[in-house]
Each structure stands twice: as structure tokens, then as C-alpha cells.
N, C-alpha and C positions, 0 to 999 in steps of 0.2 A: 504493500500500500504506500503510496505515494503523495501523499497529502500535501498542502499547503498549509504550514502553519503558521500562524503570527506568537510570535513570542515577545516576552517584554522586559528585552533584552537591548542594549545600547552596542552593539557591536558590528562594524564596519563590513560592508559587503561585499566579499574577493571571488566571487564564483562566477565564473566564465556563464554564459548561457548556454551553453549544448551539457552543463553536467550536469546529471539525474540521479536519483538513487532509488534500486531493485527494492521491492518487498523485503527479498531474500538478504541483501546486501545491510536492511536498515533494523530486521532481527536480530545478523552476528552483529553490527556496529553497537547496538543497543540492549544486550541479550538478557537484561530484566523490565525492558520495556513495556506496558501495556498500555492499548488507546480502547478504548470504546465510547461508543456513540451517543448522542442525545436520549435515547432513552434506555440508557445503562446495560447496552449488550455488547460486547468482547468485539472487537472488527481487528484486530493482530496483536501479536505479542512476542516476546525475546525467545530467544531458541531456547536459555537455560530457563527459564520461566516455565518453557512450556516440556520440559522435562522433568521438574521437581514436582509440577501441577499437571500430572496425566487427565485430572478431571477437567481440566481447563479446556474449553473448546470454541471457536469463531463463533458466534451467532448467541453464546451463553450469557444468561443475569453476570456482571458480576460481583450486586452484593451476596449473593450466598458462600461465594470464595473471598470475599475480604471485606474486612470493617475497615475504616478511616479512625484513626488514633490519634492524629494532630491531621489539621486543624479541626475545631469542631464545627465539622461540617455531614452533610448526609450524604450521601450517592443522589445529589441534583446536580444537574448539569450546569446549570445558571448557578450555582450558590459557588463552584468549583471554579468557575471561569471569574470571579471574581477574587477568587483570592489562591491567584496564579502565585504571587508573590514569596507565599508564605512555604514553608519547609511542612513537606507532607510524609506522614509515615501510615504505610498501608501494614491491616498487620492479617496476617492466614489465618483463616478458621478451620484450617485443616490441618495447618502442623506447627502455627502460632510465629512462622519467620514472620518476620518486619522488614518491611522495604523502609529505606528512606532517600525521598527524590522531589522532584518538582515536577508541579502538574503545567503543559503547555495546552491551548485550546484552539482548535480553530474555527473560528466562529461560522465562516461562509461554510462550512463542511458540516456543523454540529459531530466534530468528534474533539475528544478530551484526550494527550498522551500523556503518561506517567512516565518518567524518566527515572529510573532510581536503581540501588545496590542494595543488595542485602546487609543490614548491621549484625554482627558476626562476631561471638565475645573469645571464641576459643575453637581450636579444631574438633572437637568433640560437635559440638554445637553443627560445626561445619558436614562433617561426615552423616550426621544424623540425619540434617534436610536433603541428603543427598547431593549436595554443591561438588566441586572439584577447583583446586588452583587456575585452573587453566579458563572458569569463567571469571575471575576477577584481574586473570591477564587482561583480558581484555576491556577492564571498564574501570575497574574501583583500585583507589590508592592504599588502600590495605593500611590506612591508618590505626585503626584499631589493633592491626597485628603488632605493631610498633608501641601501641601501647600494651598489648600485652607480655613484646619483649622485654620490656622495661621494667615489668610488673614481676617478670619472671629472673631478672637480674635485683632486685632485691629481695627476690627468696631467697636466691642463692646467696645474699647478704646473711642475710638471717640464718639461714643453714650452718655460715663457719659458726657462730657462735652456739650451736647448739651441734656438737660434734658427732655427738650421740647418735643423729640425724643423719649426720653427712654421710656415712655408706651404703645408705640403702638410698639414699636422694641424686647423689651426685651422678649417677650414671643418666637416672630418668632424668636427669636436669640438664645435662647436656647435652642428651639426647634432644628434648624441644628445643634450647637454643640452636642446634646445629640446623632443627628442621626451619625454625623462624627467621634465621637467619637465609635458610634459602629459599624462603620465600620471600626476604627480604631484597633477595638478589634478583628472584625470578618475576617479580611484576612490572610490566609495561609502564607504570607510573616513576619517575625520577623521585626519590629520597633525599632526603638529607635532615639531621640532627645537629641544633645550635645548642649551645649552652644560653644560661639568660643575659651573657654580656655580647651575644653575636660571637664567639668562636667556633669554628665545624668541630663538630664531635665524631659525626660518621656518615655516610653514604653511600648507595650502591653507585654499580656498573649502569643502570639507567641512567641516572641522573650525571654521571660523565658523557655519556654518549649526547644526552641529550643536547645538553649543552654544549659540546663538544670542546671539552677542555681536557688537562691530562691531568693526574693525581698531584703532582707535583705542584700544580698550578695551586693547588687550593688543601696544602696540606693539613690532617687534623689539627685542631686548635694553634693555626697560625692566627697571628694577633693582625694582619693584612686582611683578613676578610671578613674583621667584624660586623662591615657590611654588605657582606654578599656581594663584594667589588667586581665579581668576574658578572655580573650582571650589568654595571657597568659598559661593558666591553659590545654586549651583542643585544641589546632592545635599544630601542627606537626610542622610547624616552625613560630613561633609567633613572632618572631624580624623582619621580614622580613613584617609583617604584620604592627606592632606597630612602625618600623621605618616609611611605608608609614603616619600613622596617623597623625607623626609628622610632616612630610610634608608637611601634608594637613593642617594643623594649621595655616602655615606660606605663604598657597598660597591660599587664602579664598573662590575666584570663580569657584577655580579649582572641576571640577566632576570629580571620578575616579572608577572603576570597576575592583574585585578583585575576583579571585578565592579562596579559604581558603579549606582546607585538613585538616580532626580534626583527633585526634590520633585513635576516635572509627571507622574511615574508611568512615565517611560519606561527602561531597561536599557540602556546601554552595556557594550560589553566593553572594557577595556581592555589593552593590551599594552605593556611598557617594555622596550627592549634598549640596549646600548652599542649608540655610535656609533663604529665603529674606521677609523682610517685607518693602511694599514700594519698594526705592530705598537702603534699606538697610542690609546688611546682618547680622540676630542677634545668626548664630548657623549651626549646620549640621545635615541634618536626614540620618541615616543609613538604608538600604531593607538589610533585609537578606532573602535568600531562597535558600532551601536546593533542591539541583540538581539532588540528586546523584544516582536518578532513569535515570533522562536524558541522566546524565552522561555514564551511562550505555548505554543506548539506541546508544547514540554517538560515544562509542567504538565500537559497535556492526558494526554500520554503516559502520567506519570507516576500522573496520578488514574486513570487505566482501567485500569492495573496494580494497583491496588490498593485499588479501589471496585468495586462490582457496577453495572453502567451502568443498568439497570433500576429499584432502588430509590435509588440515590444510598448506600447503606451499605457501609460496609468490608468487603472479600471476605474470604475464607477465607485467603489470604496473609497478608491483613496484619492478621488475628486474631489469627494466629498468632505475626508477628512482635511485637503487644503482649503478650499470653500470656508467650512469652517474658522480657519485658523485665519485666512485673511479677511474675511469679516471681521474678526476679532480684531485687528491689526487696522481697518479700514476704520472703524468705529472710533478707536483709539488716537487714530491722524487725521481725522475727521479727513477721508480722500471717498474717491470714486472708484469703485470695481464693475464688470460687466458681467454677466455669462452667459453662453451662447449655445444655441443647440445648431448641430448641424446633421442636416438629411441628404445623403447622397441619392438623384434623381436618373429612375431606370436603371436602379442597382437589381432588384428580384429581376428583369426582364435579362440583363447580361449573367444572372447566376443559374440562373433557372435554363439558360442555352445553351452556355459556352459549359457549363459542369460549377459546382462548388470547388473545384481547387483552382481555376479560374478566377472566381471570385476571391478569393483570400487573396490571391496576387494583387489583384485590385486594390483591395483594402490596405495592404501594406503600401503600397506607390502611395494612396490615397494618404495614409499618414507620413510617409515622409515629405510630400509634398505641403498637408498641413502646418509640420514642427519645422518645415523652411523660412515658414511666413508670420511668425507669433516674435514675441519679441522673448529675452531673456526672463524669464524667472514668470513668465505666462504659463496655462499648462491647458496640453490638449489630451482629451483622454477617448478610450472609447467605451460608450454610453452601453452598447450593445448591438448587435446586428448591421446596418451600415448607418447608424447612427454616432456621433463624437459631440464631445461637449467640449464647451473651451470657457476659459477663466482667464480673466484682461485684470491684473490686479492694477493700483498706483495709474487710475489714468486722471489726467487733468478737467477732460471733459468729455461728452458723450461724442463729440469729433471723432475722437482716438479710437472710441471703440471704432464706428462708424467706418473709420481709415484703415481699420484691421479686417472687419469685414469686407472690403473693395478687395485687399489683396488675396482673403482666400480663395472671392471668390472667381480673381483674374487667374487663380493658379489653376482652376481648373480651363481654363481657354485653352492649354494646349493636350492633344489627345492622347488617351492611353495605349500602349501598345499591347493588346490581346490576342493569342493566337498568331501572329503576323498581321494581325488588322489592324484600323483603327477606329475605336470607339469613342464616343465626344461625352463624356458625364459631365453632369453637371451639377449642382448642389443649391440647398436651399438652407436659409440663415434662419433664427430668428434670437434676440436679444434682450436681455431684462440688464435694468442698471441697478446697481448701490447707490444712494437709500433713494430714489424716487421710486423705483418700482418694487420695491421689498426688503425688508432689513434682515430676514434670515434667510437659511440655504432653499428651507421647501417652498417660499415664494417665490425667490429668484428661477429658482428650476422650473417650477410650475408656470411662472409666465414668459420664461425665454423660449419652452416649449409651446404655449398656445403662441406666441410670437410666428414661431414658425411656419406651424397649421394656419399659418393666416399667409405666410408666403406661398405654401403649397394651393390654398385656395385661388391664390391669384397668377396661377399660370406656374412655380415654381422659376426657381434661378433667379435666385435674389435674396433680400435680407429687409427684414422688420424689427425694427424695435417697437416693443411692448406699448400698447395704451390699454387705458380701462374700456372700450368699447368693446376690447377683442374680448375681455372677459364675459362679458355682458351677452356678445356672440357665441360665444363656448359653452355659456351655458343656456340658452337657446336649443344650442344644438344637442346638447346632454338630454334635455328635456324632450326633444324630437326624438332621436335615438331608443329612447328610454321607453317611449312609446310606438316607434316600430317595431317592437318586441311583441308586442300585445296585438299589432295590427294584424294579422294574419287570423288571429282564431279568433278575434272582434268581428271578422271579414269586412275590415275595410279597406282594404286592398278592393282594387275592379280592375278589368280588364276591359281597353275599348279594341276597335278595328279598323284598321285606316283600309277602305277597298284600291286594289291594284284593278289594273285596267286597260284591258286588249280595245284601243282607239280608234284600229281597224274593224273587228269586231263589235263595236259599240257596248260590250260587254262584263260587267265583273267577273274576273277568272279565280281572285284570291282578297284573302286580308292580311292586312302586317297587324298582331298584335302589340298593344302596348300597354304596358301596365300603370294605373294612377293610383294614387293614394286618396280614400275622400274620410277628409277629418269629421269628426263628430257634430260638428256645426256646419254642416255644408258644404265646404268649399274642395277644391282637389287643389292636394299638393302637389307643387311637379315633380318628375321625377329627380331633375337635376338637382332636388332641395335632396332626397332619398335616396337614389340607387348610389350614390357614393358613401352615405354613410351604410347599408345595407353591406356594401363590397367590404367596406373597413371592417365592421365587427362580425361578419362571414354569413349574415341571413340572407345573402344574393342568389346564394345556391337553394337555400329551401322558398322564394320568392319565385326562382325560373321554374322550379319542379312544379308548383301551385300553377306558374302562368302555362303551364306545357300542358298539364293536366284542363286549365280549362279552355285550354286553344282546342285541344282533340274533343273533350266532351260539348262544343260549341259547333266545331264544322262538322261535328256526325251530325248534330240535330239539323243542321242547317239542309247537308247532304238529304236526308230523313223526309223534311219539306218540299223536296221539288229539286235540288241544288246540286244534285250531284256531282258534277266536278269540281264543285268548288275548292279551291285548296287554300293553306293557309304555312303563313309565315310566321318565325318566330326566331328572335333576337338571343345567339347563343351565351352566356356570360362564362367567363374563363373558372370562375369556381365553379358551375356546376361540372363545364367541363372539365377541368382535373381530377373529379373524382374518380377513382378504379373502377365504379359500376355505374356510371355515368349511361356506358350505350345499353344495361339491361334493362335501367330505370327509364331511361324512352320506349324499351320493347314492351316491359310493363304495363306503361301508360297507353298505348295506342293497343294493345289486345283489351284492357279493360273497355277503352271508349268505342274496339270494334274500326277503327279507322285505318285505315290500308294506307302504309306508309309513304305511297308515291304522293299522297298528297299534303305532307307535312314538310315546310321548307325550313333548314334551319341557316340562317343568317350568320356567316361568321369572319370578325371582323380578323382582318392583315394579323394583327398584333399578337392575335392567341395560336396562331399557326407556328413563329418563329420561335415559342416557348416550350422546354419539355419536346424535343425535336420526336425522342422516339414514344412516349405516350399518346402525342399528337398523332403519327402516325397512323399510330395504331389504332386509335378510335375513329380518327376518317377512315380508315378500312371497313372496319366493321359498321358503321354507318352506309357506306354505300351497299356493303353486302344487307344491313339490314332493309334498305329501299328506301329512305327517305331523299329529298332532295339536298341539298347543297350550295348556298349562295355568300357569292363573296361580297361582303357588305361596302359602303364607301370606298367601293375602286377609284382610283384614280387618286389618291392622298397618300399612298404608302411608295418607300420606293421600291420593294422589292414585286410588288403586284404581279409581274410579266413572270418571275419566276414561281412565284403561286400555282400560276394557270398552271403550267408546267407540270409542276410538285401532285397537286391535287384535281381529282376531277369535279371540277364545280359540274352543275347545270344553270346557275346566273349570276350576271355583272349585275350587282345593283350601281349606279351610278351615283356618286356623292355630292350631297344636297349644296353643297359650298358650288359646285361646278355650274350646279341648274340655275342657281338664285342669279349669277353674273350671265345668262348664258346669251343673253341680248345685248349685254353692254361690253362684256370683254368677248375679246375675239379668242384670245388663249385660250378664256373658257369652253366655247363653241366649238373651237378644233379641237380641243382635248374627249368632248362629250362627245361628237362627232366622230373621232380615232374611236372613243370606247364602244360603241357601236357596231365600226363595220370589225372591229375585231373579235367581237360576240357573234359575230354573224359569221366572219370566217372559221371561230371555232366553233360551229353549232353548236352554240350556248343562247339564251335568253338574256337580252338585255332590258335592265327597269331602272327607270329615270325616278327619283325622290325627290318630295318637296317641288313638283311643279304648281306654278302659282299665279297663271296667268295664260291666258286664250291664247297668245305671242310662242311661248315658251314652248305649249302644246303643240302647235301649229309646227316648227322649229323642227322639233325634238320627230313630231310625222315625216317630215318631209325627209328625216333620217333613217327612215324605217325602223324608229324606235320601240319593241315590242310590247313592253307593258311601260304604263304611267300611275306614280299617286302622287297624292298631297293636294294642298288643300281647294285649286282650280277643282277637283273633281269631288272631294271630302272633307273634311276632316279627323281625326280618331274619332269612332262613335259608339255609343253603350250597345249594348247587343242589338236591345229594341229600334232604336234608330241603324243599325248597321242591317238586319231584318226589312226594314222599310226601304232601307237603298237596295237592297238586294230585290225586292221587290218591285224597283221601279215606282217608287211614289214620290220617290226624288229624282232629279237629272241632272247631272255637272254641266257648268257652264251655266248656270240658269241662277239670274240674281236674284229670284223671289225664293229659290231653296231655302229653306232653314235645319237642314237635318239637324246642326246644333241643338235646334229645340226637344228634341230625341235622346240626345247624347245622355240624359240622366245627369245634368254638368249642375 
């Protein structure tokens, strides 16, 4: 397990980014470790740990295997993560060892680790729990044994003078010196014994190597190392070190714990305790042990919690925790700060084509492009998904931000390079200031982000700063939202029908549905007020599923009437389409309502073809195998259009209403509608003109051998009963006394 931990610890971060540590690797480094999770079950543990504790297993409680001893605390997770600080001793309910260690937490994860040793009075004690030397090689300074060498050199005090004693003692007493002695020799942790005036008493082979000095250098009781001078020689700041010493000289029971930095880059920990014989204290033993593997490990930890591992920038945590701090600092200098949300524009359309690792490439250009343009001691982070926040500390006035914004957003004018192509993104800003628009972090956030929603409303690629209108708008819109939830099974939802129209024929061949919203007091909201919020929070898909459903239960009855060929269209939306059973749930619909698939056209625009290449695929296959028709909506607006036709087999060009509206005044337009015509007619396809809106237009669009026509020259959207009556001929296009309107149910 490889976690990110936050620790709260003060120590400098030396760890390369490509280094990681195994499950396997962070057991032996830590081999009495335990972490378990928010709700007190075991998620890993040290190898020796899980050797002594065979009942110990991943997924188990673990208060039934251990009580908490110091602090008084219970097996909470929250009570634990607050008093990180404190010296924790965990003690077995199964064979009553004691750990003693410190608890680390990390909070984005809810898991807790225990870091600790076993406290260990005697080898007896040792062999009983089933321990072995060779697991406190690897972790603990075996202070304790040092104190019980010491313990056992004044027995052997006591022994001469009771002589009596001495030949039955003196073998068994040598015997544990000789063994304590080499375990003295044998632990991974550096030793060394002072007298209380600072002269070396004794040391092992560790603590030579460590240091890399030679015997000689620091012979026992030389009166030249009173102060651990050969420290001196190889840390990085040695006065700071050597003043503690002195310190400690003068406050004899004091324990102390020290980090040490040596010039060749390596981390020692250091540990200092009296040396008590008796009730008396004749000296100090120093632990050294070099960290500086963990050390790493800890930075590692430390940076995942609080970087986004993807782009290398600061996550949303620790946005926030500067946020924070220069609030604090803003308040204090009475200054100006900003923060900014930014939204990369037609990101899901290039992630969703080119693949997700694709994307991620993006993202990254995208942030270094960002931390190009920010100034020193600004910070950009990323929010989440192709969203970043940014933080303009110390500006002088809302100018500065405003002039930061211009440059992010000129940084994206030049294109990215994807795949060998290139792609033009673009971005959208939005910005809240210190103190006009909020004095703490959840206002400013809150309204840099409706900031934003208010650039993305207005076309995207650009930047807003915050006014109270937009809020006033937001929540508006919350209220809208909040009740398109309920509008479906209120059924207020309707469906009208704009008739399509063979001109040559004098005839209606079809209807385009379209869906309206009619609120509780009357009136219809347009769709442009809805189907955007419907796509945002995902009701699009179960909105098309209802309009499909009463498209097909509408043209049967209609069919049923006299109507038989009548066919009808309908508007495809990209969520219903992405779903996996997307083309059963049409086969579903049209066997319930009985309606034979050639006559259900689905409308689908440029933009949902180029997304999800092989899903798309594969649902217009089985779409044409299932028989419905196929139309490619607003042709002439995309550029890829020509390789559509290609791609996919439409059966029609609807022609795009921007083209119809000019088609008398621009000539571009005329030849463009014109080209889309005779090229629907070269590929025997169906060409349908939308939004004609004038006798001119009509007249035009004939003379092109244009095959079907709607909008409003010949209708308008109509409620069933007014689309019934045109169907019927009790209306006529072209005719100013019509009123179908008055039908519409409006």
C-alpha cells in the first residue's frame, strides 16, 4: 500500500519524482508498522508484526488485538488524527507486548499509520513474544538494551563484594555481557556512550561507519570531544546541533530528539537519553540512525498529498491551505488578492476522440503553459478534471488581476500539438476579488466559479469578474434546475411538431419533434433556458427517451387515422446516445408503439459522430441494420461534413437554418445551400431546408429542386391537436389568415 501521507513533521523534501515505495518494500522498511482505516479495520502491516500476531489479518477490527495505553484516546479515527503529536503506546491483548511509536494520518485516504518498536526490558521478554535481533536491525536503536547493559555492569559491581556470589554468577554474567555486547555491535543504529561532562565512554562499529570516522579520531574519554566535535566536521549546521549538546549537559533528565543534515546529503535521526544506574544518572547514550531512505519515502508521501501527480501542480488541498494563509496575510496588509477558476473549452470532445492519455498530455502543456504566465509567488493548481484555479496574491488593483487574465488567456492562441495535428483550445476565466467580493476562501471560490458559468454562458473564451447579478442569476437557475427534476413525472414536459414538406407534392411527408417545457402558470419555457441545464446534471438522456417514446406513440396514432406514411423526426442528444443500450432502448420503444422503423428519422448532429470514434461506430451500424433513418443535422456548419457523408450512410442533408435565414441577401449563403442540394441529389440522399421563413426563400430553395421544407412560412412547432389539424388540411402555408398557433396548446 502506497499511500499519501501528511505528516507533521518540519523536514525538507529530497525525493526525486519517479521514486515510489512497494507495499512489500514499506512492510520490511517498517516491520512493526500498522495503518488501518476510518472505520478501525487493518489495511497492512510490518512483516514482524504480522509474524508475532498470526491472528492479525487485512480487512480485521483492530480493537480486539490492541488497546491504546497512552494517549487516552479510543480506537476513533478523528480523536487519533488529532493528537498525531503525542507518543503512542499500543499494548496486545494477546501477549500484552507494547509498541511504542507515533501515529501518522492521512486524511484525503481516511487511513491512520502506526509507526513504532517494541519496548523490550530483557531477552527473556524478547524470546517469549517470539521477536529475533535481526527485527530491530532493522528499525529500533536498542536503547533499552544499553540500559540494561549498564544495569547488568552494576551487578556485577555488586557481585565482587559479595564473593560468596561471585562463582556461581560470574560465568552467567558474562555470558549476557558478551551476548549484549553483540548486540551492541550488531544493530543498524550508530551508538555511542558520554559521561555527564561530554567525554566518549564507548561505541560501536555502527556508529564509526556511520559517521565515517576512524577510532582514533574520537578516542574513549578524550577530553577533545567533549562536544561531539567530529560533528562539527560533517553536518551542514553543527552549532545548532553542538549548542543543543550543551544544553543537555546542564538539564541531565532531559530526553531530546534531533534531526541532523550532513553536508554529503544524507539524514540521521538522532536520539539522546540519560544514562541511569539505580537512582542515578552517571552519563548519556546517543541512537543515531540514518533516515534518509524514509526520509524520502516521507517526501514522496507528503508531495502526493498535496500535488496532483499528473500535472506536477498543487491540488485543491493545498490551494486551499494557501488561500487560506494569504487571506490571513491580505487582511493583515490591508492588500488585494484574486482567484480565478479556469475551464478548458472542448476538452471532453478532444478526450473523448483522441483517447485519455491524449488528454493528460494536454493537461500537462496546458499547465506549463499556465505557470509560464503567473507571476512569482502566484499559484496555479489543478481544481480537478480540466478545471485549475489560480491565486493572484499582493495585487494593487483589480487591473493586475484583469492583466493576468489577458495573458492566460493569449497563451492559449497558439495550438497544441496532438497526435501530429493541431488543435486550437481555448479557455474560459472567471474571477472573484479580496475583500469586494468575499472575505473568506468558500466565497471567493464560490463566486470566481459562478464568474465563470457566466463566461461559459456567453459564448466561452474569455474572462468575468464576479458581480452580485451573476449570483442572483445562479440562483435563478438553481431554482429552475431544481424543478426540472420534478418536471417529467408532473408531465410538464410537451412535445410539439414542426410538419416537413414535399412542395412539389403539396404534401406533409413528416414532423421534426420538439420538446417545451410549460411551467405551472402557463407559459413555455424555451428550450435554450433547459436543455442545457438538463445536459449539465444528465436528465437529457431520460428527457430524449420520454420524447422518442412519444414521437413513436404519436405517429402510430396519427398512421392509425388515415396517415400512413407519415414519418417523423427526432433530435438525437449525445447522452442518450453514449449509452451501451442506447440502440435496444429504440428497439424497445418502436415494438411497444408497433411502429416500423423506416419511419422514425433520427437527427444527428456533426459533433456526436467525431466523439467515442468506435462506440459511434458501432451504434450507427446497428441503427441502420435496425431500419431507422439517419439525418445529418445542420450540414453545412461543420468542417468535416464531406467526410461524414463518407464515414456514415445518412439518408438526409438537413440544411442549416443560419444558411436559409441569409439565403436572399448573401450570395455565399445561396451557393452554399445551392452546392448542398445538388450534392444530396448526387448522393441519393434527401435534402431538407430548416427555418424557411418566407414565400422568396421557398420559391428559391424550388427552383433548386429542394426536397422537403419546414419552419415557420409553412408552420410553426404545434401541440399534437393543432399538428392533427394541419395534417388534416384545415390549415394551409402560405396563407396569412392561418392561425395554427391558436392550436398549439401555447
Amino acid at each position: 500500500m502506497n499511500l499519501p501521507l501528511r505528516l507533521h513533521s518540519d523536514i525538507s523534501a529530497i525525493v526525486p519524482p519517479s521514486f515510489s515505495l512497494s507495499p512489500e518494500l514499506f512492510a520490511k522498511v517498517f516491520p512493526f508498522h500498522l495503518a488501518f482505516n476510518g472505520e478501525g479495520k487493518i489495511v497492512q502491516m510490518g512483516e514482524a508484526l504480522a509474524r508475532v500476531h498470526p491472528r492479525l489479518s487485512i480487512g480485521a477490527p483492530i480493537q480486539p488485538h490492541f488497546r491504546i495505553a497512552r494517549p487516552q484516546v479510543n480506537w476513533d479515527y478523528a480523536q487519533i488524527c488529532r493528537a498525531t503529536h503525542a507518543l503512542y503506546v499500543l499494548e496486545s491483548i494477546e501477549n500484552k507486548m507494547r509498541l511504542k511509536g507515533q501515529m501518522v494520518c492521512v486524511e484525503s485516504e481516511q487511513i491512520a499509520f502506526f509507526l513504532g518498536t517494541p519496548a523490550i526490558a530483557d531477552f527473556k521478554a524478547l524470546k517469549g513474544l517470539g521477536l529475533r535481533l535481526s527485527d530491530f536491525a532493522l528499525h529500533d536503536p536498542v536503547t533499552d538494551f544499553l540500559l540494561l547493559l549498564q544495569g547488568q555492569k552494576l551487578a556485577l559491581f555488586n557481585a565482587k563484594k559479595r564473593s560468596q556470589e561471585l562463582s556461581q554468577k560470574h560465568r552467567v554474567l558474562e555470558e549476557s555481557l558478551s551476548k549484549l555486547k553483540a548486540t551492541f555491535e550488531a544493530t543498524a543504529d550508530g551508538i555511542l556512550v558520554t559521561d555527564l561532562k561530554g567525554n566518549i565512554l564507548d561505541f560501536n562499529q555502527q556508529f564509526m561507519k556511520m559517521w565515517q570516522i576512524s577510532p582514533a579520531t574520537i578516542a574513549p574519554n578524550g577530553e577533545n570531544d567533549r562536544e561531539l566535535a567530529f560533528a562539527r566536521r560533517k553536518l551542514q549546521h553543527p552549532e545548532v546541533f553542538l549548542t543543543k549538546i550543551r544544553q543537555l549537559y546542564g538539564e541531565r533528565e532531559r530526553e531530546s530528539y534531533d534531526i541532523l543534515e550532513l553536508d554529503d546529503g544524507r539524514i540521521f535521526e538522532c536520539h539522546s537519553r540519560p544514562q541511569w544506574m539505580g537512582s542515578d544518572i552517571h552519563g548519556r547514550v546517543w541512537s543515531f540512525r540514518d533516515i534518509t531512505d524514509r526520509q524520502r519515502v516521507e517526501a514522496e508521501i507528503r508531495y502526493q498529498a498535496s500535488h496532483d501527480l499528473l500535472t506536477g501542480l498543487p491540488n485543491r488541498r493545498l490551494f486551499e491551505e494557501r488561500l487560506a494563509a494569504n487571506l490571513a496575510d491580505a487582511e493583515a496588509e490591508a492588500e488585494m488578492l484574486a482567484v480565478g477558476f479556469l475551464d478548458l473549452d472542448r476538452f471532453k470532445a478532444i478526450n473523448d476522440t483522441l483517447g485519455h492519455a491524449v488528454g493528460d498530455r494536454l493537461l500537462q502543456s496546458v499547465a506549463q503553459r499556465l505557470r509560464s504566465q503567473v507571476r512569482t509567488g502566484d499559484t496555479v493548481a489543478r481544481w480537478g478534471g480540466d478545471e485549475f484555479a489560480i491565486l493572484l496574491p499582493k495585487l494593487s488593483c483589480s487591473r493586475d488581476a484583469l492583466q493576468i487574465a489577458q495573458r492566460l488567456l493569449d497563451a492559449f492562441g497558439e495550438p497544441y500539438i496532438l497526435e501530429e495535428r493541431e488543435y486550437q483550445i481555448d479557455c474560459s476565466i472567471g474571477i472573484a476579488l479580496y475583500p469586494t467580493h468575499g472575505t473568506d476562501s468558500h466565497s471567493l471560490i464560490h463566486h470566481a466559479d459562478t464568474a465563470l458559468y457566466r463566461v461559459k454562458q456567453q459564448g466561452r473564451n474569455g474572462y468575468q469578474i464576479y458581480n452580485r447579478a451573476m449570483s442572483t442569476e445562479a440562483s435563478q437557475r438553481l431554482a429552475l434546475e431544481n424543478r426540472l427534476y420534478r418536471a417529467l413525472e408532473r408531465r410538464e414536459l410537451l412535445v410539439h411538431y414542426q410538419p416537413q414538406i414535399d412542395v412539389r407534392r403539396d404534401r406533409v411527408v413528416g414532423m421534426e419533434t420538439l420538446v417545451r417545457w410549460q411551467h405551472p402558470d402557463g407559459h413555455l419555457i424555451s428550450p435554450k433556458e433547459f436543455i442545457p441545464l438538463a445536459e449539465e446534471n444528465g436528465l437529457l438522456a431520460n428527457i430524449d427517451r420520454w420524447v422518442l417514446g412519444e414521437a413513436c406513440r404519436q405517429t402510430k396514432q396519427w398512421q392509425n387515422s388515415g396517415f400512413e406514411d407519415l414519418g417523423i423526426g427526432v433530435n438525437l442528444s449525445k447522452r442518450l446516445f453514449r449509452q451501451p443500450d442506447f440502440v435496444q432502448i429504440l428497439d424497445d420503444l418502436l415494438a411497444e408503439h408497433d411502429l416500423d422503423p423506416r419511419y422514425l428519422e433520427l437527427e444527428i448532429k456533426e459533433s456526436l459522430i467525431h466523439e467515442d470514434l468506435e462506440l459511434t461506430s458501432r451504434h450507427l451500424q446497428q441503427l441502420k441494420e435496425l431500419g431507422v433513418r439517419l439525418c445529418l443535422d445542420n450540414f453545412g456548419t461543420g468542417y468535416s461534413a464531406l467526410a461524414d457523408l463518407k464515414q456514415v450512410r445518412f439518408n438526409t442533408l438537413k440544411i442549416d437554418r443560419s444558411l436559409i435565414g441569409d439565403l436572399i441577401a448573401s450570395q455565399n449563403n445561396a451557393a452554399i445551400a445551392k452546392a448542398t442540394i445538388a450534392l444530396a441529389k448526387g448522393l441519393n440522399l434527401t435534402a431538407i431546408a430548416q427555418g424557411v421563413e418566407t414565400r422568396e426563400q421557398q420559391a428559391l430553395l424550388q427552383s433548386w429542386d429542394c426536397d422537403l421544407m419546414q419552419g415557420n412560412w409553412f408552420a410553426p412547432p404545434l401541440a399534437w391537436d393543432a399538428a392533427t389539424a394541419f395534417l388534416e388540411g384545415r390549415f394551409s402555408w402560405g396563407d396569412p389568415t392561418r392561425s395554427p398557433a391558436s392550436h398549439s396548446g401555447n
